[in-house]
N, C-alpha and C positions, 0 to 999 in steps of 0.2 A: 316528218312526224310533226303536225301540232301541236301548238300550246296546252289545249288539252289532254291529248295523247301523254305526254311529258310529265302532267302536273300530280299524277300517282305516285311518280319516281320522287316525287318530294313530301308524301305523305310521310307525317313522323311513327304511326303505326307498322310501314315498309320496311322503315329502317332498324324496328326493332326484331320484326320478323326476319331479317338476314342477317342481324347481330346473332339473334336465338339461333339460327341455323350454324353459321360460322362456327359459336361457343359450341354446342352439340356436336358438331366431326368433329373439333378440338378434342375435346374431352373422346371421343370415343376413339380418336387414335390414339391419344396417350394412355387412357386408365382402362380400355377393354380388355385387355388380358391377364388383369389383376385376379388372379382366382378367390385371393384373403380379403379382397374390398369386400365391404358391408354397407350397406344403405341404411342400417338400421342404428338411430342417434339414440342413449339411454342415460337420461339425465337423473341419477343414485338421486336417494333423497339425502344420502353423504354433500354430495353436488350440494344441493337447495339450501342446506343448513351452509356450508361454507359462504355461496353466495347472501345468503342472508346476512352473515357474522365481517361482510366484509362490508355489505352497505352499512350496519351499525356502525361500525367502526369509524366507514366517513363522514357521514350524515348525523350522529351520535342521536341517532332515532331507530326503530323498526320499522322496515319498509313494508310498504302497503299492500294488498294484492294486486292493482295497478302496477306497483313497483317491481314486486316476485314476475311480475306477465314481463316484464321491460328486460329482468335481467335475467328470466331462463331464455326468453328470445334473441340477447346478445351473445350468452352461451352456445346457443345452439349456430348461431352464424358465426362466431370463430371457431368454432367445433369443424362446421361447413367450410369454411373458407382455408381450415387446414388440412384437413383430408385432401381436398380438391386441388392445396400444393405441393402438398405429399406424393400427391399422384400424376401429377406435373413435374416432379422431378424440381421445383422450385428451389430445394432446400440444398440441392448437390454444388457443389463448388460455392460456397455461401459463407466467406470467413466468419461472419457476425454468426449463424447458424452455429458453426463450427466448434467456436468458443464458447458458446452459449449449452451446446452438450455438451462440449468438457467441464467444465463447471456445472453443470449439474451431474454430473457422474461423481465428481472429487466431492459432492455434498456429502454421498454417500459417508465417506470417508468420518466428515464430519460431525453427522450425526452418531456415530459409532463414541467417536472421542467424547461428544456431551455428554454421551450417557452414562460414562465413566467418573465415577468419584471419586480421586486418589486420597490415601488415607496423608494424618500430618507425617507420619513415618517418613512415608513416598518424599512429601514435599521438603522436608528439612533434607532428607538427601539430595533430591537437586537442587537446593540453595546451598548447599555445601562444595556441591559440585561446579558450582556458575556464581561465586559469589562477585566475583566482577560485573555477571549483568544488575546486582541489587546494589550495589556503592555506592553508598552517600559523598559527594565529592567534599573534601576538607575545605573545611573555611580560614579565612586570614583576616585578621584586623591592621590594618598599616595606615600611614602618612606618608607623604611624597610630595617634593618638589620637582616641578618641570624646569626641563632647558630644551628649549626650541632648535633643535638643529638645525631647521632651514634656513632661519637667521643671521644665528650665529656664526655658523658655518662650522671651519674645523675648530674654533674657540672652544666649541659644547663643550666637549670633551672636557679640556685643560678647563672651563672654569667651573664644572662641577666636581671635577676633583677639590679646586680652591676653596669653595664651601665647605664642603666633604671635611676638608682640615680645621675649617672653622669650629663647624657643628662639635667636632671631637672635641675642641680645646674652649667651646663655650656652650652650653647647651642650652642655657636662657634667650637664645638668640629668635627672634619672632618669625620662625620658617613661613607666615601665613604671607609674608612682606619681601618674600626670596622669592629669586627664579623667575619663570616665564608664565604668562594667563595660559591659563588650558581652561574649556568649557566642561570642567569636569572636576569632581569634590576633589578636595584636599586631603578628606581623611574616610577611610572606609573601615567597618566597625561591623565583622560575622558575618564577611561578603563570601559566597561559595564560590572558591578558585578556580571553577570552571564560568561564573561568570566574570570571574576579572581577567578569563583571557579572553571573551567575545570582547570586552574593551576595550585592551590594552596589550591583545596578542600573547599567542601562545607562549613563545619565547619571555617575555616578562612574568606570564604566571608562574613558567615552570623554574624562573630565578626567585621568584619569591620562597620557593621550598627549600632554598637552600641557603638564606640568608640568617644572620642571627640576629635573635630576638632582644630587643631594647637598645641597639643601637643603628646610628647612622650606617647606610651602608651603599654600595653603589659605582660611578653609575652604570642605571640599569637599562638596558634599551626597549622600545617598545615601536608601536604603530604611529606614533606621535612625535617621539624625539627621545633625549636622555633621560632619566630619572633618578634621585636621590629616594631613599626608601628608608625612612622607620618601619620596622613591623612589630608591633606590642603584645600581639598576639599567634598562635597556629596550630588547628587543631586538623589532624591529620584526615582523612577520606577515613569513613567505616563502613562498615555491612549492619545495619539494623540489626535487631533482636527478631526472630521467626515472628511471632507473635502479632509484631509491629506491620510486618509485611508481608501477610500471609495471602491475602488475594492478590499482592500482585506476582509471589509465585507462583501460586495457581494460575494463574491468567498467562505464565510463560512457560510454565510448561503443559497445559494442553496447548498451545500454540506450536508448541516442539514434538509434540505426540502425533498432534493431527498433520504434521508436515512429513513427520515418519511414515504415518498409516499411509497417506498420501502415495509418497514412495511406494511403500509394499505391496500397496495395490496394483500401480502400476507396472513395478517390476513381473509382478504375478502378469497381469495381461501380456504385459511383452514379448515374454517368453514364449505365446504364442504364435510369434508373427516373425519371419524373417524378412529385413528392410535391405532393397535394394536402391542405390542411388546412381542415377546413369547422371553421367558427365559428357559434354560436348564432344571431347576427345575419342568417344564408343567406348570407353572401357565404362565397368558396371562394379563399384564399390559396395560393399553390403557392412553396413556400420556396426551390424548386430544380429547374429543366427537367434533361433530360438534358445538357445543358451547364451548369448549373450555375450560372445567369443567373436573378433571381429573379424573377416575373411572378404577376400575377395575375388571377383573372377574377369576375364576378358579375353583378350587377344592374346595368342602365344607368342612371346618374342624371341 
């Protein structure tokens, strides 16, 4: 065959005519037997106004008739372009897919609880019920002197007890000229004791609760070393007044409502479906009948 003969087969209009052909049987062996497909795309004018309300939104203008022509024509090609992998079977074994309907199934759910308005009745009861999730964490006011344990070694110990005896039998004694540098205040004044244990460990906040008030006390251990400890002040963890924190019980208990509904929803679907799980071994475990009672079947031994 000649160069000319040949030079068809690289015509780029050829190559779309056997692309065209190829897509065509494609598509006709997957989607021909679809009895419910429809060719027929119907763009609501529900549609039109959404699309419209979303280009505002980005462009913080109205889009043009130019603009409407751009985006019912992109509508209608993801419209096309989902069908077409709908019907291709695209969407089957598709984790991202997969999660993406779960999630919007459980919307459902969601939308059910927005639309509910618990009265204050409602809510003062589940703040009564959950008052540990509203607790204000107590605050302390104290002084402290460091002793470096890495330093000093086992001395720590023994020389802040030595202080310790001081402090009691002179109290004028200048604590700001005691002890070891720590890059951290000397004196803290209505600090919340859940932030003085992100600094100084748990174990040391939860000694400061139990220390008394207006004297030397000690020592205390922490993430740093020993500690000597005044605390002048301590006012205990509370629960607000209703009133104070009223959205943010709202806000935890539809949060708790819609994880229920969640649940019942799907309990409700389950119940229709009994799950079998095959195991390598040939036996066939079922986690859960339609009722929800777990049984199983296999081999007779």
């Amino acid at each position: 065959m000649g160069n000319s003969d040949q030079k068809w087969l690289r015509e780029p209009l050829v190559h779309f005519l056997a692309l065209g052909a190829g897509l065509f049987l494609l598509f006709a062996l997957v989607g021909g037997g679809d009895d419910e497909r429809t060719d027929r795309i119907t763009v609501t004018s529900a549609q039109v106004e959404l699309l419209a309300e979303g280009f505002g939104r980005t462009w913080q203008r109205p889009p043009s008739p130019q603009d409407m022509v751009g985006l019912i024509d992109d509508f209608v090609r993801d419209e096309i372009y989902y069908r077409e992998a709908i019907a291709m079977g695209l969407d089957r074994d598709d984790t991202i897919i997969r999660r993406r309907m779960r999630q919007k199934l459980e919307f459902f759910t969601d939308d059910v609880i927005a639309a509910v308005e618990p009265s204050d009745e409602e809510l003062e009861t589940y703040l009564a019920d959950n008052q540990t999730k509203f607790q204000v964490a107590g605050r302390v006011s104290f002084e402290h002197i460091y002793f470096n344990a890495d330093r000093r070694g086992e001395a720590a110990t023994a020389d802040a007890e030595h202080l310790l005896a001081q402090l009691a039998e002179d109290s004028t004694l200048d604590t700001r000229e005691l002890g070891d540098g720590l890059p951290l205040p000397g004196r803290y004044a209505d600090a919340p004791i859940d932030k003085v244990g992100t600094r100084f460990g748990e174990r040391f906040a939860e000694a400061l609760t139990d220390l008394p008030v207006g004297e030397w006390a000690g020592p205390i251990e922490s993430g740093y070393g020993l500690h000597l400890v005044l605390m002048s002040d301590r006012q205990p963890g509370k629960v607000p007044a209703f009133d104070q924190i009223r959205e943010s019980v709202e806000r935890e208990w539809r949060a708790e409502r819609r994880q229920e509904a969640k649940e019942t929803f799907f309990q409700g679907l389950r119940e229709r479906y009994e799950v079998v799980v095959e195991d390598p071994a040939g036996a066939s475990t079922a986690p859960g009948s339609g009722t929800g009672t777990p049984e199983s079947s296999g081999t007779d031994q």
